[in-house]
C-alpha positions as CSV (number, residue, x, y, z in Angstrom):
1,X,-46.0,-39.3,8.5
2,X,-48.2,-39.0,11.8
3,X,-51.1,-40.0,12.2
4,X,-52.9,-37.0,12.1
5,X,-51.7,-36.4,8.6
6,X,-52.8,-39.9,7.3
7,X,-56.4,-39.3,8.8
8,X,-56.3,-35.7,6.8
9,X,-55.5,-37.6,3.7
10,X,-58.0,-40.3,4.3
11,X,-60.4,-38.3,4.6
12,X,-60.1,-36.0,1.5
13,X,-59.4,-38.6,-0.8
14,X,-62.7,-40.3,0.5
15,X,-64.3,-37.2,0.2
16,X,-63.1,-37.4,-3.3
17,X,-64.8,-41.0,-3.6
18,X,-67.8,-39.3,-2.8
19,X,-68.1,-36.8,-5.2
20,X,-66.8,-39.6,-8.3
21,X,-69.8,-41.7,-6.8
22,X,-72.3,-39.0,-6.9
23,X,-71.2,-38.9,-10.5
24,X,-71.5,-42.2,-11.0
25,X,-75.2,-42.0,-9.3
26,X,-76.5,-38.7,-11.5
27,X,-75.4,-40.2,-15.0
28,X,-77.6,-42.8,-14.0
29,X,-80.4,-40.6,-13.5
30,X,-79.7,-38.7,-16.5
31,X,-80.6,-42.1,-18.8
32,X,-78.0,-40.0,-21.1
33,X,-75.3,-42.6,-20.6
34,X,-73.0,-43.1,-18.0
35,X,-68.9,-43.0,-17.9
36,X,-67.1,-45.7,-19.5
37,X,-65.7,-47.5,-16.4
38,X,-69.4,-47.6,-14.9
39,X,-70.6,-49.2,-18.1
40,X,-70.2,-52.7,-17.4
41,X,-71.6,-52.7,-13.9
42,X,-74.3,-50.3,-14.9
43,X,-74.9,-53.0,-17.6
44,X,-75.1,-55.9,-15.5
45,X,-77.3,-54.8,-12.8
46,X,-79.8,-54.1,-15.7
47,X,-79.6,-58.0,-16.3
48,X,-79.6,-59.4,-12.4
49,X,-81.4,-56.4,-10.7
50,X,-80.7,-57.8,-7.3
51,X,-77.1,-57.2,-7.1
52,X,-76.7,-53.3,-7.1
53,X,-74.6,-51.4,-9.3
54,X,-72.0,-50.3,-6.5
55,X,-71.8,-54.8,-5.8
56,X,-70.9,-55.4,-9.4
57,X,-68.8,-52.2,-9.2
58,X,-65.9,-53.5,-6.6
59,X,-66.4,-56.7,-8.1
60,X,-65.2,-55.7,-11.3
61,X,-62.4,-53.9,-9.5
62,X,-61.1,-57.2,-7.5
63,X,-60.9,-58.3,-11.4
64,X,-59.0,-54.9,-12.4
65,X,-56.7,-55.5,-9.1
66,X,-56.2,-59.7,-10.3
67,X,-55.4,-58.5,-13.3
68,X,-52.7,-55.7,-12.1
69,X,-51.5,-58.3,-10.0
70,X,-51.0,-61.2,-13.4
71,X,-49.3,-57.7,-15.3
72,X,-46.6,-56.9,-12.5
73,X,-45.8,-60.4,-10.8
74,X,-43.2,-59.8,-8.5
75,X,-43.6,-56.2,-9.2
76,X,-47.0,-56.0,-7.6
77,X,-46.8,-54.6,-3.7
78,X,-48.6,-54.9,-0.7
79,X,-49.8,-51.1,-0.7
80,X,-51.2,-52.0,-4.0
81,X,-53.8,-53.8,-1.7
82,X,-55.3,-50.8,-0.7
83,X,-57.7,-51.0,-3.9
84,X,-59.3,-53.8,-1.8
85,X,-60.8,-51.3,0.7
86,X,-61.1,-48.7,-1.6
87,X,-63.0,-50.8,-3.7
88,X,-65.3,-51.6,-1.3
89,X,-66.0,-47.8,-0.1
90,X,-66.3,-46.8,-3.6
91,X,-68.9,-49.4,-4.6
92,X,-71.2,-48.8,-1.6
93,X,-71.1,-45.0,-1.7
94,X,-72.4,-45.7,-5.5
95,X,-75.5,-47.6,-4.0
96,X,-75.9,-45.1,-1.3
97,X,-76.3,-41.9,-4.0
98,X,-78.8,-43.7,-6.0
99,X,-80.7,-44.4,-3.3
100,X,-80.3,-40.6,-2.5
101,X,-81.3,-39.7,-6.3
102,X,-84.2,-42.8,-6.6
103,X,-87.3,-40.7,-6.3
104,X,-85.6,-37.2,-8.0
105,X,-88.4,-36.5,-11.1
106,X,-85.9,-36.1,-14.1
107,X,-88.3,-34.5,-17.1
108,X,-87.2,-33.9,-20.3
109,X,-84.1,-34.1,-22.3
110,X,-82.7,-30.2,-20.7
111,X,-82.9,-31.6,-17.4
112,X,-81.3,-35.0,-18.8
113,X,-78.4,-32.6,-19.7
114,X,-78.5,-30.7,-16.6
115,X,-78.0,-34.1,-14.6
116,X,-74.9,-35.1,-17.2
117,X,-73.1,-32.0,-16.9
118,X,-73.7,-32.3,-13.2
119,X,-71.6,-35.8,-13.3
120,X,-69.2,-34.0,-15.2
121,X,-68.5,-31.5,-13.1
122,X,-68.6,-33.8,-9.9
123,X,-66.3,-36.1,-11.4
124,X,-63.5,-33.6,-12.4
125,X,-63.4,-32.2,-8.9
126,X,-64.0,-35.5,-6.6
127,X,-60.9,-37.0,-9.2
128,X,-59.1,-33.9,-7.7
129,X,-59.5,-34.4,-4.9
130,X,-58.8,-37.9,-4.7
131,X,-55.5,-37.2,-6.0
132,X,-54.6,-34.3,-3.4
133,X,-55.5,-37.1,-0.9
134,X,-53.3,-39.7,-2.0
135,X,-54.3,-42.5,0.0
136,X,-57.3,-44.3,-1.3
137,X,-56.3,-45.8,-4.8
138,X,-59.1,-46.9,-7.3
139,X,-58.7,-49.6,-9.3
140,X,-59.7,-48.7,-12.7
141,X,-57.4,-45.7,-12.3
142,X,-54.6,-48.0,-11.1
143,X,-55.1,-50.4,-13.9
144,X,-54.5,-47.7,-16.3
145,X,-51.0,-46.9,-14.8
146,X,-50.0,-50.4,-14.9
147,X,-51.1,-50.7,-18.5
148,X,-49.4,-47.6,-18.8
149,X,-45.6,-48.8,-17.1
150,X,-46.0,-52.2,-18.9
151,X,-46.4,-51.2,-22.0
152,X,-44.3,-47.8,-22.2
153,X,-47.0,-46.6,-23.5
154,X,-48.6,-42.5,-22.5
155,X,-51.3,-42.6,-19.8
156,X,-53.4,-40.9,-21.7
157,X,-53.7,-43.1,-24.6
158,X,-54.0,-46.1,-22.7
159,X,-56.9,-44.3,-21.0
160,X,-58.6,-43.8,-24.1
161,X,-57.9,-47.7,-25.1
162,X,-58.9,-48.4,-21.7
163,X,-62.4,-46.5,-22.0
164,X,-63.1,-48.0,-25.2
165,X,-62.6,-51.7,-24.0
166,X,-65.2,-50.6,-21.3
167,X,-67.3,-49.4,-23.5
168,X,-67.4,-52.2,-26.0
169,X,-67.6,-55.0,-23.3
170,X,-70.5,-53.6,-21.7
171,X,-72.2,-53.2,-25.5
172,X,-71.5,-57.0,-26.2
173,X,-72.6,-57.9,-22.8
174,X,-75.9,-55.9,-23.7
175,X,-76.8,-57.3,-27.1
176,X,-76.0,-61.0,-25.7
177,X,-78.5,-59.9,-23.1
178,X,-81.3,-57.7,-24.2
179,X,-80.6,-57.5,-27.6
180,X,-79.5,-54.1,-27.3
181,X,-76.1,-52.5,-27.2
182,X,-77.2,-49.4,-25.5
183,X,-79.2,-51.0,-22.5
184,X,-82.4,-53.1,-21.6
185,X,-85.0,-50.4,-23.8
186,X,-86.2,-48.9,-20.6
187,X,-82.6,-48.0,-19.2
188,X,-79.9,-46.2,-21.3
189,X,-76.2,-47.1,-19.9
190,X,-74.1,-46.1,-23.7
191,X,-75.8,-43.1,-24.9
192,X,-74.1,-39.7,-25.9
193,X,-73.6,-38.7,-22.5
194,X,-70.7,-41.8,-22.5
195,X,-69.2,-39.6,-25.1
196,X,-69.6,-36.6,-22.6
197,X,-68.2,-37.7,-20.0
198,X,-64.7,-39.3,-21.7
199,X,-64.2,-36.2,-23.3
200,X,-65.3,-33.3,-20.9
201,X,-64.3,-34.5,-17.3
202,X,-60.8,-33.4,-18.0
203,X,-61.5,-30.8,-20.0
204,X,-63.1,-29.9,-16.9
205,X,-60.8,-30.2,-14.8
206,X,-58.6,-27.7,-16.3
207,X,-61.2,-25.1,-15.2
208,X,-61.9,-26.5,-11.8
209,X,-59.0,-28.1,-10.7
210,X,-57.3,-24.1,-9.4
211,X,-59.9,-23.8,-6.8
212,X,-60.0,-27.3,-5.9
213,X,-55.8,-27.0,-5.0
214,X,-56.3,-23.5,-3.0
215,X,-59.0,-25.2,-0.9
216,X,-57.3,-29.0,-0.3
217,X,-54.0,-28.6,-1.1
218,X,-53.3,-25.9,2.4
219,X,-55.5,-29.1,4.4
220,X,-52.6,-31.6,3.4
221,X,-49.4,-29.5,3.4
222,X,-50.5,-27.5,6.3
């Protein structure tokens, strides 16, 4: 491949990351809930408000990428190392949309929902995108593969198991914290828009994901 082709790719697939991180930033705004694999970070930065959502989100990826790494053994390559980077980039585009969104006025619940449907729709096409790309690989998307090849099991149910475990782990974490398995009081992280999210972004996609392929899909096949 030259190199001209692997900046293309590089490029969309971190435009992709941008689009998932803007999701990631406006379900935070919403206080609807955000998407199961941003509970637990969302969770914890309510706890130790110094280290930012998009810190404690590639740090839970090194853990996703350790624990690929325990499930595969030998199995595990060196391109799976790219998550490394990727995490990184992810995470930090995460802190740089909220600081985008910090002083947006979100009143009442309509606009609550306006902002949630926003993350769903940014989320199914930034996913697509990442995917056309094929080059930066995310973590919590990776993990699920693995899960997935281990265990023979369909993607898509270990995505739902996968989502759930999320979910519940960041509850736990908040009633051993605040008392409260939906947030700190002030801040919602599990709410109904949680629920959105798992179940709409691919329902979604199925809408968006035509127009999304006419537009990227001629940038990496020429």
């Amino acid at each position: 491949m030259k190199g001209k082709d692997i900046a293309v790719r590089y490029a969309v697939a971190t435009l992709g990351l941008v689009l998932v991180a803007l999701g990631v930033a406006l379900s935070l705004k919403s206080n609807l809930g955000t998407a199961p694999i941003s509970c637990p970070p969302a969770m914890f930065n309510l706890r130790w408000g110094a280290v930012s959502v998009g810190t404690f989100t590639w740090m839970m990826h090194f853990v996703l990428i350790l624990f690929q790494a325990a499930l595969l053994g030998r199995k595990f390559k060196w391109s799976h190392l790219m998550q490394v980077p990727a995490a990184f980039v992810f995470g930090y585009l995460c802190d740089a949309w909220i600081w985008v969104l910090r002083e947006v006025p979100v009143d009442g619940y309509a606009m609550q929902a306006a902002f949630c449907l926003a993350t769903v729709v940014a989320t199914a096409v930034g996913l697509r995108i990442e995917i056309i790309g094929n080059a930066w690989m995310i973590a919590g998307d990776k993990t699920i593969a693995v899960l997935a090849e281990v265990t023979g099991s369909k993607v898509s149910n270990v995505k739902v198991c996968f989502d759930i475990f999320m979910v519940v782990a960041a509850a736990v974490f908040g009633w051993s914290a605040f008392r409260n398995l939906l947030g700190d009081g002030a801040s919602v992280i599990i709410r109904e828009g949680t629920v959105v999210l798992a179940l709409c972004t691919g329902l979604c996609m199925k809408l968006t994901d035509p127009l999304v392929d006419r537009v990227f899909k001629p940038l990496i096949h020429g």
